[in-house]
Each structure stands twice: as C-alpha cells, then as structure tokens.
N, C-alpha and C positions, 0 to 999 in steps of 0.2 A: 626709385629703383630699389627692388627686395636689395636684403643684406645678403644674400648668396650672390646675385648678380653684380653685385659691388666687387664682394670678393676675388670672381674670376676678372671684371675690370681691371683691379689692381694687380692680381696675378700675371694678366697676361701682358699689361701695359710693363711690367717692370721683367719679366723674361723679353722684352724687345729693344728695351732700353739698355742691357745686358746681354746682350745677343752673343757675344765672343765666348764670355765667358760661360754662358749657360751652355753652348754648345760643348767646347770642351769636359765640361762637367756631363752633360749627357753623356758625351763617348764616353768618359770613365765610367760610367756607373751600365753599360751597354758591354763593355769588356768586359767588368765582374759581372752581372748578370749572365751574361753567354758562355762566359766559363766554367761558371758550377754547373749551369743544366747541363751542359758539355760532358764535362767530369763524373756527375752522376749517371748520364744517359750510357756516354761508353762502357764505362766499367761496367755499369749492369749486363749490358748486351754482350761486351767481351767474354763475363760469365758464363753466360746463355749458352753462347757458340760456341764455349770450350770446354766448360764442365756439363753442358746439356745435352740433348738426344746427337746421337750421332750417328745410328742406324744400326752400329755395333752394340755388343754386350760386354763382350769381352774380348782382349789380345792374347794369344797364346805365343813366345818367344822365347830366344835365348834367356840363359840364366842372367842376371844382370836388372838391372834399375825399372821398377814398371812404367815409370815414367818418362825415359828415353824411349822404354817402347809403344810406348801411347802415342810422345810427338811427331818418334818415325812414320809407326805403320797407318795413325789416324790422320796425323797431320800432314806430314812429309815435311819435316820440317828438322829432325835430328836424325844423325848417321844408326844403322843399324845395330844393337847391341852384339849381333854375331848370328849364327844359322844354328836351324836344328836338320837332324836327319828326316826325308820322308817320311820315315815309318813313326815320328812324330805325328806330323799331320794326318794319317794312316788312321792312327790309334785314336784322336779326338776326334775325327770326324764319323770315326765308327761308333762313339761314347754315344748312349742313350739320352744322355742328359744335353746333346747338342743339336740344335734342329739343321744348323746351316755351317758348312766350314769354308772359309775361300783360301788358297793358299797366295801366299804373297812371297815372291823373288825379286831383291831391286838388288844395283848398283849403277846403275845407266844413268844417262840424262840424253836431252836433246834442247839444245840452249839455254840448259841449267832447270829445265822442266824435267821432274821425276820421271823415271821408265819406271811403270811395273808389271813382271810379268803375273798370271793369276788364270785363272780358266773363265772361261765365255759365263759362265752361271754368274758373276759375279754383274756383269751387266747387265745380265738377264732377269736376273731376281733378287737382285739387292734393293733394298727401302732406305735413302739414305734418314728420311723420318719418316714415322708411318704411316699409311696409305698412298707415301710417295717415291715412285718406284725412278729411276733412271730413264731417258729418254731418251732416243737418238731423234735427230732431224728427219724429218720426212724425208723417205728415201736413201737413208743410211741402212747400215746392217752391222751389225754385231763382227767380232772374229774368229775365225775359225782359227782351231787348237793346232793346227797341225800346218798350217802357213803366214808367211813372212808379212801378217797384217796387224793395222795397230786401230783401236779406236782414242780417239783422245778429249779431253775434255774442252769446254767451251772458253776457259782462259790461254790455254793452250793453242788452241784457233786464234782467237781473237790479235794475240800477241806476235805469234810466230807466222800468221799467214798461212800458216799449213788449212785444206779442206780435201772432202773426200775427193780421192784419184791420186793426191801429194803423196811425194816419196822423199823417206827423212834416212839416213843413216845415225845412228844413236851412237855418244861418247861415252866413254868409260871413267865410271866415277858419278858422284852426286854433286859437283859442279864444272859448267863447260869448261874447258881450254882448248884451244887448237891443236890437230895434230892428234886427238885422242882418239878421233872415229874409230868406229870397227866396220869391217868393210861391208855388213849384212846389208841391205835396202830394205827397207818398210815401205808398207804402203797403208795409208790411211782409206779404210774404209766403210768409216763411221763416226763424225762426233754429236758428242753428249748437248744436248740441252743445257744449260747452269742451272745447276742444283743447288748454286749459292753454298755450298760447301769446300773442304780444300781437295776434294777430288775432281773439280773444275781444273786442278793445277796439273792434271796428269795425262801420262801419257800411256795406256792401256797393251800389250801388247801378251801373249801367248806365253806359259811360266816356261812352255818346252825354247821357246826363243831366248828367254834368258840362260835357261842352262847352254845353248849351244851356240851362244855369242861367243866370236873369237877373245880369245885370252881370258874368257872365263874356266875358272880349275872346279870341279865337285869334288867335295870334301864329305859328302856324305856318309858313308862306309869309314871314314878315319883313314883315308888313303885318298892321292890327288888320282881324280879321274878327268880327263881329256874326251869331251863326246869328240866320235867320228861322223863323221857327213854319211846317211845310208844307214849307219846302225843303230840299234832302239839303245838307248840310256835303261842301265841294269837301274832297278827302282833303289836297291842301296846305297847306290851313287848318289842320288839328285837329294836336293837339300831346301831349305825354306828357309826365310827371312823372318817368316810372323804369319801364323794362322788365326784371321779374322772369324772372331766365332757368333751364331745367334745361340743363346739360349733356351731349354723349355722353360724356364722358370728362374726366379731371383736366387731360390732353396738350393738349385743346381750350381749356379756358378759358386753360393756358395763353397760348397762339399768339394765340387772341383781346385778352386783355389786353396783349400785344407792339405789335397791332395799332391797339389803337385806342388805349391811353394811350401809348406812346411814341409810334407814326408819326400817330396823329391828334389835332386840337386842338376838336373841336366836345365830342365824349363822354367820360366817364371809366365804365370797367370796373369796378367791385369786384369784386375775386375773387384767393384765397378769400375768400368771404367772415367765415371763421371767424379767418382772420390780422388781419381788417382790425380786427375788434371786439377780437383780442388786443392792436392799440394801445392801446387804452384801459385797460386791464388795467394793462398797463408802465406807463405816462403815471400810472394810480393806486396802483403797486405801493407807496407809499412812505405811503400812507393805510393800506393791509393789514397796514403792516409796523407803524405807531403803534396801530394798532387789537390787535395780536397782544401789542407790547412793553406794552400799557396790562393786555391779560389774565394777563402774564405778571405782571406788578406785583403787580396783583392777589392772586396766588397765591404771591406772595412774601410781601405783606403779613398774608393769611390763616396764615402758618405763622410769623411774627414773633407773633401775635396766641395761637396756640395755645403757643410759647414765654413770651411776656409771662402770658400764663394762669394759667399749671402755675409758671413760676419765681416769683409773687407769693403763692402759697400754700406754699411750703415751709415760711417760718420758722413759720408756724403749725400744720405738719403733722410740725415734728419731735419732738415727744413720741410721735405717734402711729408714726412709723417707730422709735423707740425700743423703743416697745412691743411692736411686731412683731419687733423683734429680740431681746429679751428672750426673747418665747417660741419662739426657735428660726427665725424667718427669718432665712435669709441675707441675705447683700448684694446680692446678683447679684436676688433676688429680686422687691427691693423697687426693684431698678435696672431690671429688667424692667416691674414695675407701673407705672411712670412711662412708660417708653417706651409700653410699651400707652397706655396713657389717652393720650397725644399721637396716639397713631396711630388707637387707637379713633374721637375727636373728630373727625380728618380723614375717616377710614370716614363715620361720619355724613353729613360733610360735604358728601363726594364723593354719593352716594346724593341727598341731596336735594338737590345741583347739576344731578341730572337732570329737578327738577320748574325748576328755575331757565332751564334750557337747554330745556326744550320751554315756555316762556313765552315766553324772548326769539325763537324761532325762529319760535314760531308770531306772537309782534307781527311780525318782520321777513317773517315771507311775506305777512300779508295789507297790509303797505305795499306791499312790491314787487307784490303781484298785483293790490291798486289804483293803482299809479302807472307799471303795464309791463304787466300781463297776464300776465306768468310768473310760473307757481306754482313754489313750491318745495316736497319732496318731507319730509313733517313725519317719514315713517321712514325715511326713509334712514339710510344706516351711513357712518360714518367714522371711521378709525380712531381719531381722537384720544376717541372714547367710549368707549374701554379704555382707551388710554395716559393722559389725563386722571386718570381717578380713581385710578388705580395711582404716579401720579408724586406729586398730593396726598398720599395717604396716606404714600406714603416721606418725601415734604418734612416731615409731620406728626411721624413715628417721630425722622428727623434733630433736628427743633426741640424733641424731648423726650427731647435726649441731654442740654445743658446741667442742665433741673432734675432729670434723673435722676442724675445726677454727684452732683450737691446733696444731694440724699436717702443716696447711698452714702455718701457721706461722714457722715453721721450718728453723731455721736458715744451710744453708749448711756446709759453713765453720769450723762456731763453731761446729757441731758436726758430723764431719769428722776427728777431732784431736783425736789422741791416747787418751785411758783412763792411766791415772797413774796408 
C-alpha cells in the first residue's frame, strides 16, 4: 500500500474511532467558518445597497441633517426633517442643471407601510438603477393625479393582501395605531413588480391626496391653510417633504450643493448621495470591526478545539502508534496522520460552514428585506468564500502540529509492554 493510501487509512480509521468528538469539532469549526463568510458577505452587500446606485442623485429638503434626509426620502425609514414650500420644488425643477424632479409629500401609513404622495411621472419614468425602469404587473396602470388612486409596491402586496381593485383608508402618522384612519378610501390600481429596493415598501398615491387628506394643515405660504373639497389649492399653500432629483452631470450637483447648503439657509442638498449614507458606515465602522474580531474568535476557538481534540487522545493512542511502528512505519508517517486528521476535521468543517453561511445570510436578508426593502443577493461571491475555508483548514493542519509532535515522539518499546 503507497504511503499516501496509508495515510488516509489511518486518517479515516481514527476520525471513526472518535466519531463524537470529531463531530463536535466539525460543528465548531462550521460555525466559525459560516460566520466570517457571513460577516464579510453582509457587510459588503449592506454597503452596496446603501451607499450604492439608488436611481437618485440627489435629495433636495428641509434645512437640517442630509442624512435623515437620505433615510427618510430614500429609505423610508427616518421621520421627515420638515417641508419646503412649492415654489421650492418650482425653482429646482426649472434649474438647467436638473433633468428629473419628483416631488415627495408623506405623513401617512397604511399598517405602518409608508404613504407617499408624488406625481404619476415618478412611476412612469423613474430608473430605480439604470436601464431599469419600474414595472407594473400585467394589466395594472399607473394613477391618475387628480383621483382617490394608490399604486403600491410588491412588499406592500405581499404583506398586507391588498391587489388591484383593494380599497385601503390611510392612518395618520408614520406608524399604525387604531383609531387614526382618515376617512378618504383609496383604491389600488396598480402594483409594482419588486425592484428589490425600499420602494417595494411603499404605498404610491397622488401628492394632490396628500395635501387634501383630512387633518392635514398647508403651511406653505407661512400660514395654516385647510384645502376645501371643490376648490384648487392656491400653489403658495401646498408644500413638499423632499424633491427627488436626476442630475445632468456630477459638476452640476456639485455647484448646486455650493449653492444652496453654503450660500442658502432655507434647504439642504444631499448629494452625493452615496457619501452622505457612507456617514453612517464610518459612524458604525467600529460595530463591523467587533462583529469581524468576534468571527475571528470564533475560528480561533474552533482550531484550539480541534487541538484540545487530537492532543486528549494521544496517551490513549500510544500503543496504537507503537504498533504502527513496529511494523515498519515511520515517524514522519504517523506525524503526517495527525496533521491530516487536524486538517481533515477542519476540511469538514469548512464544507459544512457553507450550509451555516447560507443560513445566517439568508435569516439576515429576509430581516433587512422586512425592515428596509433591500434584498440581498443569496449568490453572490465574495472572496472570503475561498479565503475562509482555506485559512480554517491551515489553522486546522497548524493546531495538529502539537499532538502530532506527541505521537512522533512515541516511544516503541516502552509502550509495546503489557499493561498490568
């Protein structure tokens, strides 16, 4: 028999003969392998989906933190910094340096799903990334600007049952409670495709329905205005949450954000808006970095465990390494069989860290895709799905140098004599 085919003999006869504990040792070395790919894979994609394309350029908003206005109007996920007037939205959308404006009016919900009101173009011609436009279900339609219609997104469907024909009354405020309806009726007559983004989470309805939801006040003009049922809303009155802007160019929003966050005091600019969400990133780098040092633990611990394993069964295995050298194995041999079997258990390990890593990824996507709308991508690649299993199994082979030593040192003679 070659000496490679011995080897795996010995290997695999003494992971059988150890069978308890080889398995617990696998699982440990399967938790920390699943956990760094884990760790690296979320956080990358979390990145992606937050600081990455978002179909926007910029947010144009109240004076106030560009980053509540990025999670509000991009995310829906923070309350509104405050409203501007019309003649806001008015003024950037006429700007040369803006190709696309949408206006955005919230306060609503409908079972804690965002209401936003905005104009029909936004479903019409918005790209949430580019070359991909928003979709209604075959045989849906868009809404019209000037009746009681909502279109709403595909998490929004899925969750609340609502489909085109459903008629929803909207609560006041950006989380449900009973008792808060307003007494308007909507009626859905269109949902969205999933676009895998957080406007999956919404609920689309006409910005004129938001101004003239009962118990809303316009504050537009610096005076409370009450729309009437039948009469047009004076354009001073009406007001905006956040105007969604496209871009002609990077040089534009530049100049723009020059303009209105240093020389002016009413609006604040976001943009980019992909720096403004990398705040948040920096602000929680120091979370990524305990979440990283805890998986690396982890896989430190796993390979003290595959040590602690292998070095608790020597004294019981040195008659059996006796034996082997009796009939003609080497040192080197039986020094080799040890490291294998350390290395082997890691192998294992690593292998079923990948059923551990598509567990935790996929609990962590359908959290973030129930509490953001952004999915995360269950195949993606990253590298540490090589470098992981490769660096385990070496830490493995390292941690079964000690009871390999152990074993070479095996004296023949002495324990070849009868036990008393």
């Amino acid at each position: 028999m070659s000496g490679f085919a011995t080897l795996l003999l010995l290997i695999g006869k003494s992971l059988r003969q150890h069978a308890l504990s080889t398995w617990v040792t696998i699982c440990s070395a399967a938790l920390a392998s699943g956990l760094v790919m884990a760790v690296f894979n979320v956080e990358r994609q979390a990145n992606q989906a937050f600081a990455g394309e978002v179909g926007f350029d910029a947010v144009l908003g109240a004076r106030g933190s560009p980053l509540q206005l990025v999670l509000n109007s991009v995310f829906h996920l923070e309350t509104s910094p405050g409203n501007l007037p019309w003649s806001s939205y008015r003024e950037i959308a006429a700007d040369r340096r803006v190709s696309a404006a949408y206006p955005y009016a919230v306060g609503d919900n409908y079972l804690g799903y965002r209401i936003v009101g905005t104009t029909p173009e936004l479903i019409q011609d918005f790209e949430p990334r580019p070359g991909q436009k928003l979709r209604l279900r075959p045989g849906h339609q868009n809404f019209a600007p000037e009746r009681a219609e909502a279109v709403i997104g595909a998490t929004v469907a899925r969750e609340t049952g609502l489909g085109r024909g459903s008629t929803f009354q909207p609560s006041h405020g950006l989380t449900y409670a009973e008792g808060t309806e307003h007494k308007k009726v909507y009626t859905v007559v269109g949902v969205l495709e999933p676009s895998n983004t957080a406007m999956d989470r919404v609920v689309w309805i006409p910005i004129e329905g938001i101004f003239r939801m009962d118990g809303h006040v316009l504050r537009g003009s610096g005076e409370d205005y009450v729309p009437e049922a039948g009469q047009e809303i004076p354009e001073e009155a009406k007001e905006v949450s956040a105007v969604m802007l496209k871009l002609r160019s990077p040089r534009d929003g530049i100049t723009l954000a020059q303009e209105i966050n240093r020389q002016g005091t009413v609006a604040t600019l976001a943009f980019p808006i992909a720096s403004v969400m990398g705040e948040i990133f920096e602000k929680l780098g120091w979370m990524s970095g305990i979440l990283r040092a805890v998986a690396y633990l982890t896989v430190l611990v796993a390979a003290g465990s595959i040590l602690a394993s292998l070095y608790n069964t020597m004294n019981e295995r040195r008659r059996e390494f006796a034996i082997l050298r009796a009939l003609g194995a080497r040192r080197a041999t039986v020094f080799l069989a040890i490291v294998g079997e350390a290395a082997a258990i890691a192998a294992l390990g690593a292998l079923a860290g990948f059923l551990v890593y598509a567990g935790i990824l996929l609990g962590a996507a359908v959290w973030i895709r129930d509490s953001t709308g952004v999915v995360l991508a269950l195949d993606s690649f990253h590298p540490a799905l090589l470098a992981t299993p490769l660096a385990v199994v070496s830490l493995g082979a390292l941690a079964g140098l000690l009871p390999a030593l152990k074993a070479y040192s095996t004296e023949v003679a002495e324990n070849l004599q009868p036990s008393a």
